[in-house]
C-alpha positions in Angstrom: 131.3 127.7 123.5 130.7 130.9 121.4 133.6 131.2 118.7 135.1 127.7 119.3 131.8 125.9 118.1 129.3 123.7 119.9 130.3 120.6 122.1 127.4 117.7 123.4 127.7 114.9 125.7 124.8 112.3 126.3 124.9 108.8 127.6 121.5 106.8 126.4 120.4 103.9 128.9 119.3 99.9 127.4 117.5 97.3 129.0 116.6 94.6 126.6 115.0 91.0 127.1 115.8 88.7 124.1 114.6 85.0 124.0 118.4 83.4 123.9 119.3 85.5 127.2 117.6 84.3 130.4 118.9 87.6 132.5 118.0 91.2 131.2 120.7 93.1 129.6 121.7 96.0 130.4 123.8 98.7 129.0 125.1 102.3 127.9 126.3 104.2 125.1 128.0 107.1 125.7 128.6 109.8 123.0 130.7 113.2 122.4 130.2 115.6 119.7 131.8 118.8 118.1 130.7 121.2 115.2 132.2 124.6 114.5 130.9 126.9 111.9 133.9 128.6 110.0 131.7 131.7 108.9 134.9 133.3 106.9 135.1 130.4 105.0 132.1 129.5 104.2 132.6 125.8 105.8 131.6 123.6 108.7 133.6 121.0 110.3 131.7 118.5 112.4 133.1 115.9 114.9 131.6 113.1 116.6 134.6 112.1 117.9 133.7 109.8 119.8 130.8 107.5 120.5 131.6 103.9 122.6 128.8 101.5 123.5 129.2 98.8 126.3 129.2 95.3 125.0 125.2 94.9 126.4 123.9 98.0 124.9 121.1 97.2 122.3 120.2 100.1 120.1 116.1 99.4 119.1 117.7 98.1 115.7 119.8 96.1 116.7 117.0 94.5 119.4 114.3 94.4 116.3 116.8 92.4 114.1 117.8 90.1 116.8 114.2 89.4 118.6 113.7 88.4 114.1 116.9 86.4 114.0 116.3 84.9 117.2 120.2 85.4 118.4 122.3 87.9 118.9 123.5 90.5 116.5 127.1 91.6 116.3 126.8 94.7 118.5 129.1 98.0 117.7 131.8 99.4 120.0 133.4 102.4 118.7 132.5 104.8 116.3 134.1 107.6 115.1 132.9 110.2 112.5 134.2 113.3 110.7 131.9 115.5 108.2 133.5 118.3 106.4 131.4 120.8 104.6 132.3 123.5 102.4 130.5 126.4 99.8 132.3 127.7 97.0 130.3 130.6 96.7 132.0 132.3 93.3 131.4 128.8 91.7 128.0 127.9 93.3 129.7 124.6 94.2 128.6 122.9 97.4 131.7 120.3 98.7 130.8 117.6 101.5 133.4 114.8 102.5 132.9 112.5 105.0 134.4 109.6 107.1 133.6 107.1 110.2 135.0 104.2 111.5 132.7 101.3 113.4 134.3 98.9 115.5 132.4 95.7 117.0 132.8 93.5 120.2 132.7 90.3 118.1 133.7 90.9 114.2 136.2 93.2 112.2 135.8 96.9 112.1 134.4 98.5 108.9 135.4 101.7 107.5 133.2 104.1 105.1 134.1 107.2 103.3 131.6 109.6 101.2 131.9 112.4 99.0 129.5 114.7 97.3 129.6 117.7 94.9 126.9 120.0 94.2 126.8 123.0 91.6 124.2 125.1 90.2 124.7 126.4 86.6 122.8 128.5 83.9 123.0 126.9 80.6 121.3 129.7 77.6 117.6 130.3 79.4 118.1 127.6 81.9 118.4 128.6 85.2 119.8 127.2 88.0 120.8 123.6 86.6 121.6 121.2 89.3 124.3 118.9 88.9 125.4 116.6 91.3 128.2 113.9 92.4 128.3 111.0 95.1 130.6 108.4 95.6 131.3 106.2 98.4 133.5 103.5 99.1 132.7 100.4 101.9 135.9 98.4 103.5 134.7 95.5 105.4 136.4 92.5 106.4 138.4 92.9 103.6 136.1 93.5 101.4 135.6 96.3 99.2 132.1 98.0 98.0 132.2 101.3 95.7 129.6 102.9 94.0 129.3 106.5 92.7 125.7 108.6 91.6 125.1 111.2 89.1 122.3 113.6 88.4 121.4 116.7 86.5 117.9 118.4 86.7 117.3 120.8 84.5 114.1 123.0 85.2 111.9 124.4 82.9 109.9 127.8 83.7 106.3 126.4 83.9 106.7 124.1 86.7 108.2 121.0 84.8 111.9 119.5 85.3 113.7 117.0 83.2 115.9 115.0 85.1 119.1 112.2 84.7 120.6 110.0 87.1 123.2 107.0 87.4 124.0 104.8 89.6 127.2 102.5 89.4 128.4 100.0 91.9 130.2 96.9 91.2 126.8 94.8 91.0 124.9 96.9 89.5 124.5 100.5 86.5 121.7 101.9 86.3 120.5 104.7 84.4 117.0 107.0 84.4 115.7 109.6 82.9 112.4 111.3 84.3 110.4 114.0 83.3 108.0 116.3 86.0 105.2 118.1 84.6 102.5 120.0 86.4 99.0 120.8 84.7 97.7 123.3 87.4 98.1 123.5 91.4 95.9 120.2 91.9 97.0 118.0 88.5 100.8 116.8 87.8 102.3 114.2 86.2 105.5 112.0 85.7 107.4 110.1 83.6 110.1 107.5 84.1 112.4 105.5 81.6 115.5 103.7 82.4 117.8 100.7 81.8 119.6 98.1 84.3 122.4 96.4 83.7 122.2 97.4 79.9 119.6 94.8 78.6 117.2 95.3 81.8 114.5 98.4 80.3 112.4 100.4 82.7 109.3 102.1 82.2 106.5 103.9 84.4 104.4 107.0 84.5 102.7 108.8 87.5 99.1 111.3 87.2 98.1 112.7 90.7 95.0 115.2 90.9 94.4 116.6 94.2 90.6 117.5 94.3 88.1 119.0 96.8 87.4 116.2 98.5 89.9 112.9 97.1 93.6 112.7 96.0 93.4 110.2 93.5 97.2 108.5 92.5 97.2 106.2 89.2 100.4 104.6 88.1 101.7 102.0 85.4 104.9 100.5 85.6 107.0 97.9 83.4 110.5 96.2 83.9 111.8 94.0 80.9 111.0 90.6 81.4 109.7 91.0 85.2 106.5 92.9 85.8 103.8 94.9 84.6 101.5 96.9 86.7 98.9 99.4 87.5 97.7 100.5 90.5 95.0 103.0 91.4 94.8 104.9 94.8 92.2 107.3 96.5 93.2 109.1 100.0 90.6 111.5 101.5 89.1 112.2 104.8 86.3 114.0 106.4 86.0 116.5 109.0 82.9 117.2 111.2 82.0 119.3 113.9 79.4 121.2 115.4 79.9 124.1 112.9 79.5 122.4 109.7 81.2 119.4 107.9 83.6 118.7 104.6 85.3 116.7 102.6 89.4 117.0 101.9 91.7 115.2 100.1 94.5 115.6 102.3 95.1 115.2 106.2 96.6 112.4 108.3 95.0 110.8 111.5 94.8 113.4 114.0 96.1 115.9 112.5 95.6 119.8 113.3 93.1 121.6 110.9 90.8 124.4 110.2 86.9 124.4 109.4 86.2 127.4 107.3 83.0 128.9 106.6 82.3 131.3 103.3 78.6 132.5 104.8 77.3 129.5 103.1 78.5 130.1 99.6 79.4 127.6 97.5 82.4 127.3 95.4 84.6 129.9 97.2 88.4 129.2 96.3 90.4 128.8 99.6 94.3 128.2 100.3 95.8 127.2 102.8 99.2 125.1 103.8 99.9 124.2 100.1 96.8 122.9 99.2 93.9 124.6 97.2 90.3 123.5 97.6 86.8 125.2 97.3 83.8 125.4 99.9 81.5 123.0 99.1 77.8 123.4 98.8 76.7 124.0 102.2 79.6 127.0 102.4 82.5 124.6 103.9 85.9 123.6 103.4 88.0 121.6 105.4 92.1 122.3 105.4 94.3 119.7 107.6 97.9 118.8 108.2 98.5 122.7 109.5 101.2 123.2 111.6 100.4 122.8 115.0 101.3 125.9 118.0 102.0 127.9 114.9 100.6 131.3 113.3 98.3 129.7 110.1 97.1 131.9 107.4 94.5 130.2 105.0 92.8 133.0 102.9 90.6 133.7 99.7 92.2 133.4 96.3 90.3 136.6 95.0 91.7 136.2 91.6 89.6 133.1 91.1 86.4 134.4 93.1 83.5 133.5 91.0 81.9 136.5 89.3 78.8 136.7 91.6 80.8 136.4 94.8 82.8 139.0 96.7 84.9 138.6 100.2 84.3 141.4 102.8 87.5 139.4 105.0 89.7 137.1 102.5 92.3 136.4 105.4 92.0 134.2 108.7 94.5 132.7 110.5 95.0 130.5 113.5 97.2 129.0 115.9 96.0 125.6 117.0 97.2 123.3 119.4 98.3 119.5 118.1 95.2 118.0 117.0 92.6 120.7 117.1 90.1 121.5 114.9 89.8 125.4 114.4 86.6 127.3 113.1 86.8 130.7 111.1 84.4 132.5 108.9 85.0 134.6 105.8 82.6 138.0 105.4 81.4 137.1 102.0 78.8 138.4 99.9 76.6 136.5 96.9 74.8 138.0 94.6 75.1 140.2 91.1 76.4 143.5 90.9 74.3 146.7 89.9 73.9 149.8 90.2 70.5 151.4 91.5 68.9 154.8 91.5 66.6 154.8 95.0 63.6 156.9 95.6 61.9 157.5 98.4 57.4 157.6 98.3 58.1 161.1 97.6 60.4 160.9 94.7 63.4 161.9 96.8 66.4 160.3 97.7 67.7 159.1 100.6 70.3 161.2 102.2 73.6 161.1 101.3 76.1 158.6 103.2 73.2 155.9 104.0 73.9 152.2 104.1 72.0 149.4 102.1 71.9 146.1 104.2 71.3 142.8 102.7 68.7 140.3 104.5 72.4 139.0 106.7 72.9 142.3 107.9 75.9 142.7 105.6 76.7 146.3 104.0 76.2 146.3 100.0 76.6 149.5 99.1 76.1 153.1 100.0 74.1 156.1 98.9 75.3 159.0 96.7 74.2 162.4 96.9 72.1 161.9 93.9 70.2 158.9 95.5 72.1 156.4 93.2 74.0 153.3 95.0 76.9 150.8 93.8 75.5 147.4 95.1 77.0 143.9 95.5 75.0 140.5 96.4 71.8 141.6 94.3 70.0 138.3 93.8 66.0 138.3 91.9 63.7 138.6 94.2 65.6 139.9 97.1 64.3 142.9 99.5 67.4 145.1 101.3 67.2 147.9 103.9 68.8 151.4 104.2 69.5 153.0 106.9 70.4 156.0 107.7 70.1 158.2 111.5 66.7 156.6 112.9 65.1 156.0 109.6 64.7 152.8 107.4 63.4 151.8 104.3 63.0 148.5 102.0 64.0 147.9 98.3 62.7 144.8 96.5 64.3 143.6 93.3 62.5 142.2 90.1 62.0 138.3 90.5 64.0 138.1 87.2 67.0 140.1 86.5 68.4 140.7 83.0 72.3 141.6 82.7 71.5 144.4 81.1 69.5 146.0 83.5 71.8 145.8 86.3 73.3 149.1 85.4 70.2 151.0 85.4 67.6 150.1 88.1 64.8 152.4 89.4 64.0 151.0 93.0 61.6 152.4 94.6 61.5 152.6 99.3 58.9 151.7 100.8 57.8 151.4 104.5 59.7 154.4 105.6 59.9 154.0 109.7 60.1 156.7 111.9 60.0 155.9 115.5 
């Protein structure tokens, strides 16, 4: 409704058979609901003013916990909610408050009121220190349930957060303190200590590795005078199609993903949708859990390229539909680095501007007007072509390659074709 907010109407449909009811019921929920947006202020105000439900209506919770129960449950009648949201944008304080009322065809109404704070701080080199606030109170019946929640994270500039929370009800305090730490992309680690209660201690630590092909999750955990345990879990999956095959350690059932193909060299550094992996030896790598009718970009990380590597394309991207399996292929080069002084059989040079072709037709390097050539992808023992008009020639390199003389070869052309 443009400037006076958003209004919604819908009416959901139940039919339910449950073991205690020979006829099928049958029944509706009707619901109305309001939000406005108070740009100037820097607030929302949301209303679901109203939401009534007939007394045969069966939400799917309600039908799961009575099919387990095996009678009925006590089904709600009227609900009514307010949110109130607010940013304090000079204090970096975020304000929510909110309150609903349920009433039931066959038991007392219940009323339930929350309230958070949220504020963002610097404290010396800290920056952006979160600390937050919840409380809630329960009436029911008569009967009263409060509890309030505390945190602080404070966040430290390579990667790693230490952490505080409370909780306090009237059954139960609890306190923790956790510290996040991450080794690299694929390795991170946590660590948890706590007390219940004030005599009940807490202890566990986390280590998760994402590698090529596994995610491997360890974890020990120890409560005073309950439990001690460790567990150990490996997740993975494999992806095969007429392209290729890999391993990854990541990807539900299913799920959309992209085949990748580095021209069959190994241990070419790839991201893509968070996760960092490597092609494995046959020149693959699998990435999954992309988003699905959406633009994806998986690419080379070029600052990890190994030395004797080098990407001619280091971007692809892709939009798949839900559940495909996409195929794209990088443009990359294996091989040394050199450069190469090339003489034709008659001890000149080939003309200026000619291109030097690998045995996969890809372009290593060029010729200079003094014959001499920058080249990329030399392995021992390799022969490459240049070209140039309608003329060709081949250069073979030494079956063993020192690193020193990579920066001054003499390689001679041979087989010169003219047609």
């Amino acid at each position: 409704m443009l400037i006076l907010g958003a209004l919604s109407f819908d009416v959901t449909q139940s039919r339910a058979r449950t073991p205690w009811q020979a006829e099928t019921l049958n029944g509706r929920s009707y619901r109305l609901s309001y939000s406005k947006n108070f740009d100037r202020y820097d607030s929302q105000i949301t209303f679901a003013g109203y939401r009534f439900a007939e007394r045969n209506y069966l939400g799917i919770n309600d039908f799961i916990e009575a099919w387990q129960r095996g009678e009925p449950v006590y089904s709600s009648k009227e609900m009514y909610t307010v949110s109130l949201s607010k940013r304090f944008t000079k204090l970096s304080l975020a304000a929510y408050l909110n309150y609903s009322r349920q009433t039931y065809w066959d038991r007392p109404q219940s009323n339930r009121y929350d309230l958070s704070l949220s504020r963002y701080i610097d404290i010396g080199h800290f920056k952006d220190v979160n600390l937050s606030l919840a409380a809630y109170r329960y009436n029911y019946n008569h009967v009263k349930d409060e509890g309030m929640y505390i945190s602080a994270s404070l966040p430290f500039a390579n990667g790693g957060s230490l952490s505080y929370s409370g909780t306090i009800t009237r059954g139960e305090n609890r306190h923790q303190v956790t510290y996040f730490g991450r080794i690299n992309d694929n390795d991170s680690y946590q660590i948890d200590s706590g007390v219940a209660n004030g005599n009940k201690y807490t202890a566990s630590a986390f280590y998760t590795h994402k590698g090529d092909y596994a995610e491997v999750n360890t974890s020990v955990s120890y409560q005073q005078g309950s439990y001690a345990s460790l567990n150990l879990g490996v997740r993975g999956g494999m992806t095969a199609t007429a392209k290729g095959a890999a391993l990854h350690g990541n990807g539900n059932p299913g799920s959309t993903r992209m085949l990748v193909d580095t021209d069959g060299v190994a241990g070419i550094p790839i991201h893509g949708a968070g996760i960092n992996t490597h092609s494995n030896d046959f020149g693959k790598a699998a990435i999954a859990d992309l988003g699905s009718y959406y633009r994806n970009r998986v690419d080379i990380d070029l600052n990890q390229i190994p030395d004797n590597a080098e990407a001619e394309t280091s971007v692809v991207q892709a939009t798949l539909t839900e559940g495909a399996i996409g195929y794209r292929r990088f443009n990359v080069i294996e091989g040394s680095k050199a450069i190469a002084q090339i003489r034709l059989p008659d001890g000149s040079a080939p003309p200026f501007g000619a291109s030097v072709l690998n045995q996969k037709k890809q372009e290593v390097g060029i010729i200079n007007d003094d014959g001499s050539a920058y080249l990329s992808g030399v392995n021992p023992g390799d022969e490459m072509t240049v070209n140039w008009s309608d003329s060709q020639c081949v250069i073979s390199f030494p079956t063993r390659l020192a690193q020193a003389s990579l920066n001054k070869l003499m390689l001679p052309c041979r087989r010169v074709i003219r047609p």
